[in-house]
Every structure is written in C-alpha cells, then in structure tokens.
C-alpha positions, 0 to 999 in steps of 0.5 A: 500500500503506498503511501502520500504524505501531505500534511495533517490536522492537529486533530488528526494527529491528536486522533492517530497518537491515541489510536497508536495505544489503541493499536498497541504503541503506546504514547510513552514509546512515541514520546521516547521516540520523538524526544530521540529523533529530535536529539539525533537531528541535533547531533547529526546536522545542527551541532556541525552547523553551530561548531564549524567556526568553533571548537568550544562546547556546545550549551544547550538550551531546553525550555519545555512546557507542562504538556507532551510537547514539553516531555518530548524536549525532556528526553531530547535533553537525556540523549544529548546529555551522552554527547561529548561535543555538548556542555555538561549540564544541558540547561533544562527549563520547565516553563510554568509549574509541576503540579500542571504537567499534564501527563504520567510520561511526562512528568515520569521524563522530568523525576527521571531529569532530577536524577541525572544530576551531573548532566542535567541542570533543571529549573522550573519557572514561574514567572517572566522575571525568573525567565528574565534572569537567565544568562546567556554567557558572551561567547559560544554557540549556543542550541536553544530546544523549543518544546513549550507549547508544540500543537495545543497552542490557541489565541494569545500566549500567558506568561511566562511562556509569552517572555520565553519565546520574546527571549529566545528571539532575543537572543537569536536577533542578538547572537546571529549564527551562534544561537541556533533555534530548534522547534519540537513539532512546531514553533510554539505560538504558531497556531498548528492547524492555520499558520498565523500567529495571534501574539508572539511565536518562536524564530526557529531555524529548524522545525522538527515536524513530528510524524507529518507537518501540521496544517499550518505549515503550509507556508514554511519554508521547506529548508527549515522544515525537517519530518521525523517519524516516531513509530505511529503505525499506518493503521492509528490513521487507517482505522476508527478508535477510541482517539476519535471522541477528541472531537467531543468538546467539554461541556461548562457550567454556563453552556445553555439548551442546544448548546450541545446539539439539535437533531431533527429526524425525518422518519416514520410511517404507518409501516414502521414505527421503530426506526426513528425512535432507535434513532433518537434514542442513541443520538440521546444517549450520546447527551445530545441537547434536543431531538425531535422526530417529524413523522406522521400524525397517524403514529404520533402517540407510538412513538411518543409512548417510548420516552418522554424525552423525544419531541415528536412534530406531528404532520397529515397522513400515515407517510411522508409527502411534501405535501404534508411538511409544508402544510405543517410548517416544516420549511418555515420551521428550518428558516426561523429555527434551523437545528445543527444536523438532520437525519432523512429516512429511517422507516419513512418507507418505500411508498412512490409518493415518500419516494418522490417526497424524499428526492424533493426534500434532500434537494431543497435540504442542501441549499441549507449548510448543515449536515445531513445523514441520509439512511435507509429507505431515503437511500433508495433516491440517492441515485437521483443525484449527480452530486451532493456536498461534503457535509452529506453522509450516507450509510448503506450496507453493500444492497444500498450501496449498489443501488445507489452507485451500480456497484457489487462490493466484494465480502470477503475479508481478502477483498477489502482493499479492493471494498475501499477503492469502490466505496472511495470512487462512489465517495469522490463521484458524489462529493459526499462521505459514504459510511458502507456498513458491514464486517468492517465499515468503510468510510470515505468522505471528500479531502482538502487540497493538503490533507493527508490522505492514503491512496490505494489507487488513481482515482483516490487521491481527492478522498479520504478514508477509514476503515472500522473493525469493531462489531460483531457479527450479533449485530446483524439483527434489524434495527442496528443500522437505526442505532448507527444513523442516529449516533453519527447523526447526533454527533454531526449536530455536537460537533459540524465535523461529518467525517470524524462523526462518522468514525466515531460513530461506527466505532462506538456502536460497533463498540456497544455492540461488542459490549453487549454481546460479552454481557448477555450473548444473544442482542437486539438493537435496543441492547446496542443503544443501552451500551452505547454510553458505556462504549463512549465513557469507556472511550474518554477513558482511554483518552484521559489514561493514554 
C-alpha cells in the first residue's frame, strides 16, 4: 500500500497518537521516540552547523512546557546529555509549574531529569522575571530546544511562556549564527492547524515536524522544515478508535439548551414505527441537547409512548409527502429555527409518493449548510443525484450501496482493499462521505487540497478514508443500522465535523455492540443503544489514561 504524505490536522494527529495505544504503541514509546529523533537531528546536522567556526562546547538550551510537547524536549535533553561535543549540564527549563504537567510520561521524563544530576541542570519557572534572569554567557554557540507549547497552542500566549519565546528571539536577533533555534513539532505560538500567529511565536531555524507537518505549515519554508517519524503505525490513521471522541468538546457550567446539539429526524410511517425512535434514542444517549422526530400524525402517540424525552412534530397522513411538511410548517420551521444536523429516512418507507417526497426534500435540504445523514429507505433516491456536498453522509450496507452507485462490493475479508477503492470512487463521484456498513465499515468522505490522505489507487487521491473493525457479527439483527444513523447523526449536530462523526460513530456502536454481546450473548438493537454510553465513557477513558 503506498503511501502520500501531505500534511495533517492537529486533530488528526491528536486522533492517530491515541489510536497508536489503541493499536498497541503506546504514547510513552512515541514520546521516547520523538524526544530521540529530535536529539539525533541535533547531533547529526545542527551541532556541525553551530561548531564549524568553533571548537568550544556546545550549551544547550531546553525550555519545555507542562504538556507532551514539553516531555518530548525532556528526553531530547537525556540523549544529548551522552554527547561529548555538548556542555555538561544541558540547561533544562520547565516553563510554568509541576503540579500542571499534564501527563504520567511526562512528568515520569522530568523525576527521571532530577536524577541525572551531573548532566542535567533543571529549573522550573514561574514567572517572566525568573525567565528574565537567565544568562546567556558572551561567547559560544549556543542550541536553544523549543518544546513549550508544540500543537495545543490557541489565541494569545500567558506568561511566562509569552517572555520565553520574546527571549529566545532575543537572543537569536542578538547572537546571529551562534544561537541556533530548534522547534519540537512546531514553533510554539504558531497556531498548528492555520499558520498565523495571534501574539508572539518562536524564530526557529529548524522545525522538527513530528510524524507529518501540521496544517499550518503550509507556508514554511521547506529548508527549515525537517519530518521525523516516531513509530505511529499506518493503521492509528487507517482505522476508527477510541482517539476519535477528541472531537467531543467539554461541556461548562454556563453552556445553555442546544448548546450541545439539535437533531431533527425525518422518519416514520404507518409501516414502521421503530426506526426513528432507535434513532433518537442513541443520538440521546450520546447527551445530545434536543431531538425531535417529524413523522406522521397517524403514529404520533407510538412513538411518543417510548420516552418522554423525544419531541415528536406531528404532520397529515400515515407517510411522508411534501405535501404534508409544508402544510405543517416544516420549511418555515428550518428558516426561523434551523437545528445543527438532520437525519432523512429511517422507516419513512418505500411508498412512490415518500419516494418522490424524499428526492424533493434532500434537494431543497442542501441549499441549507448543515449536515445531513441520509439512511435507509431515503437511500433508495440517492441515485437521483449527480452530486451532493461534503457535509452529506450516507450509510448503506453493500444492497444500498449498489443501488445507489451500480456497484457489487466484494465480502470477503481478502477483498477489502479492493471494498475501499469502490466505496472511495462512489465517495469522490458524489462529493459526499459514504459510511458502507458491514464486517468492517468503510468510510470515505471528500479531502482538502493538503490533507493527508492514503491512496490505494488513481482515482483516490481527492478522498479520504477509514476503515472500522469493531462489531460483531450479533449485530446483524434489524434495527442496528437505526442505532448507527442516529449516533453519527447526533454527533454531526455536537460537533459540524461529518467525517470524524462518522468514525466515531461506527466505532462506538460497533463498540456497544461488542459490549453487549460479552454481557448477555444473544442482542437486539435496543441492547446496542443501552451500551452505547458505556462504549463512549469507556472511550474518554482511554483518552484521559493514554
């Protein structure tokens, strides 16, 4: 499988480190390697660089920050502490305070720095004048280490960390060629996902992008930038994982209703009168804020009887037609109080009038920017369509999906590469992400210009995808794929990201359904609903752990 690198998200990046642990590289083994990989650069070409013109030792400079980013320039400090040309002790500086190191490898790296007490001088500072204070010497090249903020950098800089970078560039405008700046990952104040900087970032000279330049580094000059991998496994990109709930964003105590997501669902006929509810009832556990089903007047009261926590809209009729939305407000309803994601289909049914409704109502729904997960019977006009939009996510399983595209996927586990190119060319034909569930689902969704993406063949390079492995095969009871639509509908309203919500989605329903099936063998699709919370807390788990 060949691999193109471009550029990541910090996001993704975040996603792939934790999903590295999930695969079984754990972040401590990452951390021992990104802090080597930057002392080996350092000694092979940066030290030459700075002692052409000199034959004294080399001071080096570290000043680390509280977060992994700072756990990397600790262990860079460790290996350049064995190299003769360096002066004893390398100069560390931990530029806040201990008791906000964030993680146990990290602050396992700094007690391991208070033991070498002949190689390693370590000082923590707390304010800007304790930065102020410190004492370049006159003479002698110096290498500054940059490891204070790396990717969690965002808007202006708090101090001390703010004079820290101010000196450092002091000290480079001052000191010319005899101060050399080398950046962990990125140079702290720059923000890593645009480039820009809102206060003030570090002049590096050398920018030891981790794993892949970040997003923002578009526009830094290729001599400055140097890729280092650190033993991140193509599959903690390739697959669906615990990392993927990092795209969840924390609730505050003046957060208001709706603030955590609003989902409309459009579903249910006289036929069938289970779908939407599944569908609300996962997007609910998931802590959404509000839910509310749009379905026929005729089975109002079944579906209000399963919770009191689902609002239940009412229109004409025991199945859906244009028609009917209109004369019930629907559309005026969007334009005055528009919700943050919509699901189309689940049990609307295949009635040609539901089925010309449907075409009608997808095409009017995508003059809206918002998400929209088209399941389901809703799937069946999909084919209708030339092309859709990127914030658009369908989920069919292999009948669906060769409905929709003409396509016969192969089922066997030998075939999956070949299962991906099929999804992705459906994917890159409709400009929209495809979730096409199954032993593994494929999910595949349209790329930016610089994203990193992995190509498998020629038509996939405008694409970008994941593959989900977990489930069980107790899974294929009716209803599931309800559960699924609703979770990855629910998680595009909390967050407006389709592509990760769809990961994330595949892999805690799949997740939920492993669950169940360990606790009680034999499962229905309310079984997977009822774990689904346990899948997801078991998930911020393993990120708070990792």
């Amino acid at each position: 499988m060949n691999q193109k690198q471009v550029f990541i998200d910090p996001l993704d990046m975040a996603i792939a480190d934790v999903n590295s642990e999930w695969v079984g590289i754990t972040r401590k083994q990452l951390m021992e390697n990104a802090g080597k990989t930057v002392a080996d650069f350092i000694v092979e070409k940066v030290v030459p660089q700075v002692g052409e013109s000199s034959s004294q030792e080399i001071r080096v400079l570290v000043f680390s920050g509280a977060g992994g980013n700072g756990g990397d320039g600790f262990v860079a400090a460790r290996h350049l502490a064995t190299h003769p040309r360096i002066m004893k002790p390398i100069q560390v500086f931990l530029v806040g305070n201990v008791a906000k190191i964030r993680t146990k490898i990290t602050r396992d790296n700094y007690e391991t720095l208070q033991k070498m007490i002949f190689s390693i001088r370590s000082r923590v500072l707390t304010d800007s004048s304790q930065v102020s204070s410190i004492n370049l010497v006159e003479r002698g090249p110096v290498i500054i280490i940059d490891a204070l903020l790396g990717t969690g950098v965002r808007g202006k800089i708090r101090e001390p960390t703010r004079t820290a970078i101010t000196q450092m560039n002091t000290w480079k405008e001052e000191r010319r060629e005899q101060v050399i700046i080398v950046s962990i990952d990125v140079p702290s104040g720059m923000d890593p996902s645009t480039g820009k900087v809102a206060d003030v970032a570090v002049n590096s000279d050398w920018i030891i992008a981790l794993h892949a330049p970040k997003s923002g580094m578009v526009s830094i000059p290729r001599e400055k930038l140097i890729v280092r991998k650190i033993g991140i496994p193509p599959e903690a990109e390739m697959i669906c994982g615990p990392g993927h709930v990092q795209i969840l964003k924390q609730r505050f105590p003046w957060d208001h209703k709706g603030d955590y997501g609003e989902l409309w669902i459009v579903g249910g006929s006289n036929h069938y009168t289970g779908a939407p509810v599944l569908s609300a009832l996962a997007a609910q556990q998931l802590g959404i804020d509000l839910v509310t089903i749009f379905a026929p007047r005729s089975i109002v009261s079944v579906l209000r009887s399963f919770s009191p926590n689902i609002i239940v809209r009412p229109y004409d009729g025991d199945h859906l037609t244009m028609e009917s939305l209109e004369k019930n407000d629907f559309f005026a309803e969007m334009k005055k109080n528009k919700p943050d994601a919509i699901l189309i289909g689940p049990g609307c049914g295949d009635f040609s009038e539901t089925l010309d409704s449907l075409h009608q109502l997808i095409s009017m729904l995508l003059k809206f920017e918002l998400p929209l997960i088209i399941d389901a019977d809703a799937l069946k006009v999909i084919n209708r369509f030339t092309s859709l939009r990127s914030s658009v996510t369908l989920t069919p399983h292999a009948g669906e999906f060769r409905l929709i595209t003409g396509m016969r996927l192969p089922s066997g586990d030998a075939d999956i590469l070949e299962r991906i190119k099929l999804v992705n060319e459906a994917s890159s034909k409709f400009r929209a992400i495809f979730v096409v569930k199954g032993r593994w689902d494929v999910i595949s969704g349209p790329t930016t210009a610089n994203e990193r993406v992995f190509i498998l063949g020629e038509n996939d390079q405008n694409v970008n995808w994941r593959l989900n492995i977990t489930g069980t095969a107790a899974m294929t009871v009716g209803g599931t794929g309800d559960v699924l639509a609703g979770t990855i509908a629910a998680l595009n309203a909390m967050t407006r990201q389709p592509f990760h919500s769809a990961c994330l989605g595949t892999y805690l329903v799949g997740r939920a359904g492993e669950l169940a099936e360990e606790r009680q063998s034999l499962i229905k699709a309310t079984d997977v609903v009822k774990y689904l919370l346990d899948a997801l807390v078991e998930a911020k788990n393993f990120v708070k752990n990792t």
